[in-house]
MARMAR-197963 format. One record per atom (N, C-alpha, C): residue in one letter; x, y, z. Coordinates in steps of 0.05 Angstrom, whole numbers, padded with zeros to 5 digits, always signed. Layout:
BEGIN
AXYZ/...
REM end
This chain:
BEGIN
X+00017-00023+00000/X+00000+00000+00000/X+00018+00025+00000/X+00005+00043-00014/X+00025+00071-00020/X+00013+00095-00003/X+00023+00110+00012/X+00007+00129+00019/X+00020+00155+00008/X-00003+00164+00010/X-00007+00197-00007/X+00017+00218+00011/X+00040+00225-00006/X+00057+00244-00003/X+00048+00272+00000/X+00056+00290+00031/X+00042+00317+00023/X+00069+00336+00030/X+00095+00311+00024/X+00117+00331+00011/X+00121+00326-00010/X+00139+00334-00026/X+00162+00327-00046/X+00193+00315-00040/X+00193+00315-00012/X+00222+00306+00005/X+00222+00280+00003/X+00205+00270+00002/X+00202+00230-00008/X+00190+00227-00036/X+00218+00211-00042/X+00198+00192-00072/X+00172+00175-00062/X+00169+00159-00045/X+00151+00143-00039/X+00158+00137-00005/X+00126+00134+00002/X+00120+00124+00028/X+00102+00100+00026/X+00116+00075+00045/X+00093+00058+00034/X+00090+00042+00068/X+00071+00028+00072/X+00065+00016+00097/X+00058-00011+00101/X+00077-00024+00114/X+00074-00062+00113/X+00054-00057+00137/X+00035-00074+00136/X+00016-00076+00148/X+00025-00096+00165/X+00036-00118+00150/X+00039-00140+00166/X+00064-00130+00190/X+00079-00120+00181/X+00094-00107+00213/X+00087-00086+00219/X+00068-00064+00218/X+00066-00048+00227/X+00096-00025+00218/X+00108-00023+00192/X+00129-00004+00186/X+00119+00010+00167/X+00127+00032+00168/X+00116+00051+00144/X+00155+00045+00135/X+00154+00056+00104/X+00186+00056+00096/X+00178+00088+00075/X+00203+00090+00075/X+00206+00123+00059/X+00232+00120+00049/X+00226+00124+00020/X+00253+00132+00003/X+00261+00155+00001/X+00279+00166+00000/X+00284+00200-00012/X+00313+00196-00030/X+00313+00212-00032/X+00339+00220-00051/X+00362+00235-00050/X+00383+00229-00035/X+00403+00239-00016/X+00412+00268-00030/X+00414+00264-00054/X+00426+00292-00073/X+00407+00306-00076/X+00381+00309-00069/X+00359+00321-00066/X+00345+00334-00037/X+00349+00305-00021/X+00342+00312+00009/X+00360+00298+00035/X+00361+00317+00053/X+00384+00313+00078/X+00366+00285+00096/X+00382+00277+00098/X+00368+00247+00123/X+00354+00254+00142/X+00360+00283+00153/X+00342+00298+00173/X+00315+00307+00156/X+00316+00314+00135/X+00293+00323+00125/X+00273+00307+00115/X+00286+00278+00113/X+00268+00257+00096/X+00258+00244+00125/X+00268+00250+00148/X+00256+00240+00173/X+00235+00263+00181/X+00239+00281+00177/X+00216+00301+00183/X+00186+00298+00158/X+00186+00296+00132/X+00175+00288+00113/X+00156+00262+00127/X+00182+00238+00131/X+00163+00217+00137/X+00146+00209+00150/X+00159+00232+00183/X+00143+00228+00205/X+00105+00244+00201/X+00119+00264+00188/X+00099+00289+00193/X+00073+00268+00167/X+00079+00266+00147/X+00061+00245+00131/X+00054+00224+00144/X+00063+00202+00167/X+00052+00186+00170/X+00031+00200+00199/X+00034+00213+00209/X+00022+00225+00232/X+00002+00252+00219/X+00003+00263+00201/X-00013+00282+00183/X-00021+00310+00188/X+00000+00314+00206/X+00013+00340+00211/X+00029+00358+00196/X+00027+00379+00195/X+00040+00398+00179/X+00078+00388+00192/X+00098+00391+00184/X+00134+00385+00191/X+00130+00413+00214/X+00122+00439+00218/X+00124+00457+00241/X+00110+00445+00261/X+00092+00423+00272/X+00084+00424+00293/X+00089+00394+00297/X+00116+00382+00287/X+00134+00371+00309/X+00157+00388+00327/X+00166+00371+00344/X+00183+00368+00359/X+00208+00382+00338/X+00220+00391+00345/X+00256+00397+00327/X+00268+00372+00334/X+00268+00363+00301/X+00290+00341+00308/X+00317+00339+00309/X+00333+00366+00315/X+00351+00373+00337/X+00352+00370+00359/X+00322+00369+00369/X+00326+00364+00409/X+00320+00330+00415/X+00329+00316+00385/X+00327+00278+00393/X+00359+00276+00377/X+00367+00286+00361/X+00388+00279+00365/X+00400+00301+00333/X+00426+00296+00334/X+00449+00312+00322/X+00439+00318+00289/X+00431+00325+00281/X+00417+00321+00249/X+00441+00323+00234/X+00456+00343+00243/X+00493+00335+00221/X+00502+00325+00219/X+00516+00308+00247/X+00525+00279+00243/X+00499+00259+00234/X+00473+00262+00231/X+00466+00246+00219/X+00459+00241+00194/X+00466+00265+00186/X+00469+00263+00160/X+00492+00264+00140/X+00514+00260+00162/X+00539+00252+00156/X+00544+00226+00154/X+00528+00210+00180/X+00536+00182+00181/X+00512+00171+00160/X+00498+00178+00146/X+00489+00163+00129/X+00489+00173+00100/X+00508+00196+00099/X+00513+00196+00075/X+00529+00177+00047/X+00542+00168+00066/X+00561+00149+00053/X+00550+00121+00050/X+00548+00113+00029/X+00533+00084+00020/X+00543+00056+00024/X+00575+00066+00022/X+00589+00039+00042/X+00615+00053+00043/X+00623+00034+00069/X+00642+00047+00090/X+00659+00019+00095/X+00687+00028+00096/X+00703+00001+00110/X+00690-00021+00121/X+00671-00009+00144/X+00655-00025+00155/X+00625-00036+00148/X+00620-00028+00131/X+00586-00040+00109/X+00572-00013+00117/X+00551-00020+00114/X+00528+00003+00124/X+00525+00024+00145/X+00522+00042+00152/X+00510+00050+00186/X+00473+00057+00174/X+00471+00051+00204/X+00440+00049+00203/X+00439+00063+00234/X+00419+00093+00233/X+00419+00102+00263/X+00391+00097+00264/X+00383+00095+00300/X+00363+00094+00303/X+00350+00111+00329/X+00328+00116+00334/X+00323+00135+00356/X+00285+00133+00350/X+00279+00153+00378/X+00250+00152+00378/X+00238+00176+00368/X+00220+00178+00360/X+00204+00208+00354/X+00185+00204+00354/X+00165+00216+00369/X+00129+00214+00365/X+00127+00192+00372/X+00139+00165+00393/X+00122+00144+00394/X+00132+00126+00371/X+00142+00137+00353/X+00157+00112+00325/X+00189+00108+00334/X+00194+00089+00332/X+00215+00077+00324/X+00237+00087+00292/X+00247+00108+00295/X+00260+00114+00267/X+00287+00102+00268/X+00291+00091+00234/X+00317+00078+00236/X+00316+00089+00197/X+00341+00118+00213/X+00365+00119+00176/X+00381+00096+00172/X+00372+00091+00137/X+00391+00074+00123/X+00406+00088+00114/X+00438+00082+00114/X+00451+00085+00086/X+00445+00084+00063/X+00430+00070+00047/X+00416+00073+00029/X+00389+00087+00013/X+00392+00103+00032/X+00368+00125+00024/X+00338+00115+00039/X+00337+00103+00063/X+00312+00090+00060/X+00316+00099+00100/X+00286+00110+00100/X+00275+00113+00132/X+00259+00094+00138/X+00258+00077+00161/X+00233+00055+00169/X+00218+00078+00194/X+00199+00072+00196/X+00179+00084+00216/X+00167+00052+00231/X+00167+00042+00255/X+00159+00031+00265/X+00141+00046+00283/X+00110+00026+00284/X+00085+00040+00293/X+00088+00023+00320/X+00079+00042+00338/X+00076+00035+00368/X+00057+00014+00361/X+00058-00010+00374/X+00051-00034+00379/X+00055-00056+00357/X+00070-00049+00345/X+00087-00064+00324/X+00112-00083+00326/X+00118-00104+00317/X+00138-00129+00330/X+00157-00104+00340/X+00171-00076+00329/X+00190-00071+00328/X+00181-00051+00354/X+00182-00055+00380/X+00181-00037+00398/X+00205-00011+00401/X+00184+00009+00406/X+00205+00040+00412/X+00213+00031+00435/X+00243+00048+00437/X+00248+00062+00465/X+00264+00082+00459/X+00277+00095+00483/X+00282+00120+00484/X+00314+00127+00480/X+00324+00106+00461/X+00351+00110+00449/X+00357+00118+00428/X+00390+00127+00426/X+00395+00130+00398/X+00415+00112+00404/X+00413+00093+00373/X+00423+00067+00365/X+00447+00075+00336/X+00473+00064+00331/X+00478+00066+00302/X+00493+00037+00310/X+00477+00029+00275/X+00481-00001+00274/X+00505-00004+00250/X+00530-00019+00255/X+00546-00023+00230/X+00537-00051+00217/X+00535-00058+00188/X+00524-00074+00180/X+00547-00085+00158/
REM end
């Protein structure tokens, strides 16, 4: 299932039902990892991006868009992860945001995670 984009900061948002993940593509030479997390969140919750939270006060948006700029690294992938709104967000290296929905296999908590892969 595809849901209706009310940015232009994601190519596509789409939602596994069966886990409870929304996923979001963007386009790194187009949009910052911080901004395709603000895009995603604010579309899957259907809020205008001004009446979240700054997602500066969950975590560093430069280094995070440093550590996932790069597509592969000595070490494979980084993948960060952290909470916002009750979701579970996790940047790929590969251009791709997961949104995990509160009560979904993939339970939130109140960390920031970076995973080497």
């Amino acid at each position: 299932m595809t849901a209706s984009l009310a940015s232009t900061a994601l190519e596509s948002l789409e939602f596994d039902q069966e886990s409870g993940t929304y996923r979001a593509q963007y386009d790194r030479d187009a949009t910052s990892a911080g901004m395709a997390v603000i895009a995603a969140v604010s579309n899957v919750l259907g809020v205008n991006p001004v009446e979240l939270d700054p997602l500066h006060d969950t975590v560093d948006t430069d280094a995070l868009d440093e550590l996932v700029r790069r597509r592969d690294t000595p070490h494979g992938s980084v993948d960060v992860s952290f909470t916002i709104e009750g979701y579970e967000i996790t940047v790929f290296s590969n251009e791709v945001v997961t949104l995990s929905s509160p009560g979904s296999d993939r339970t939130a908590d109140e960390t920031v995670g970076i995973t080497r892969r």
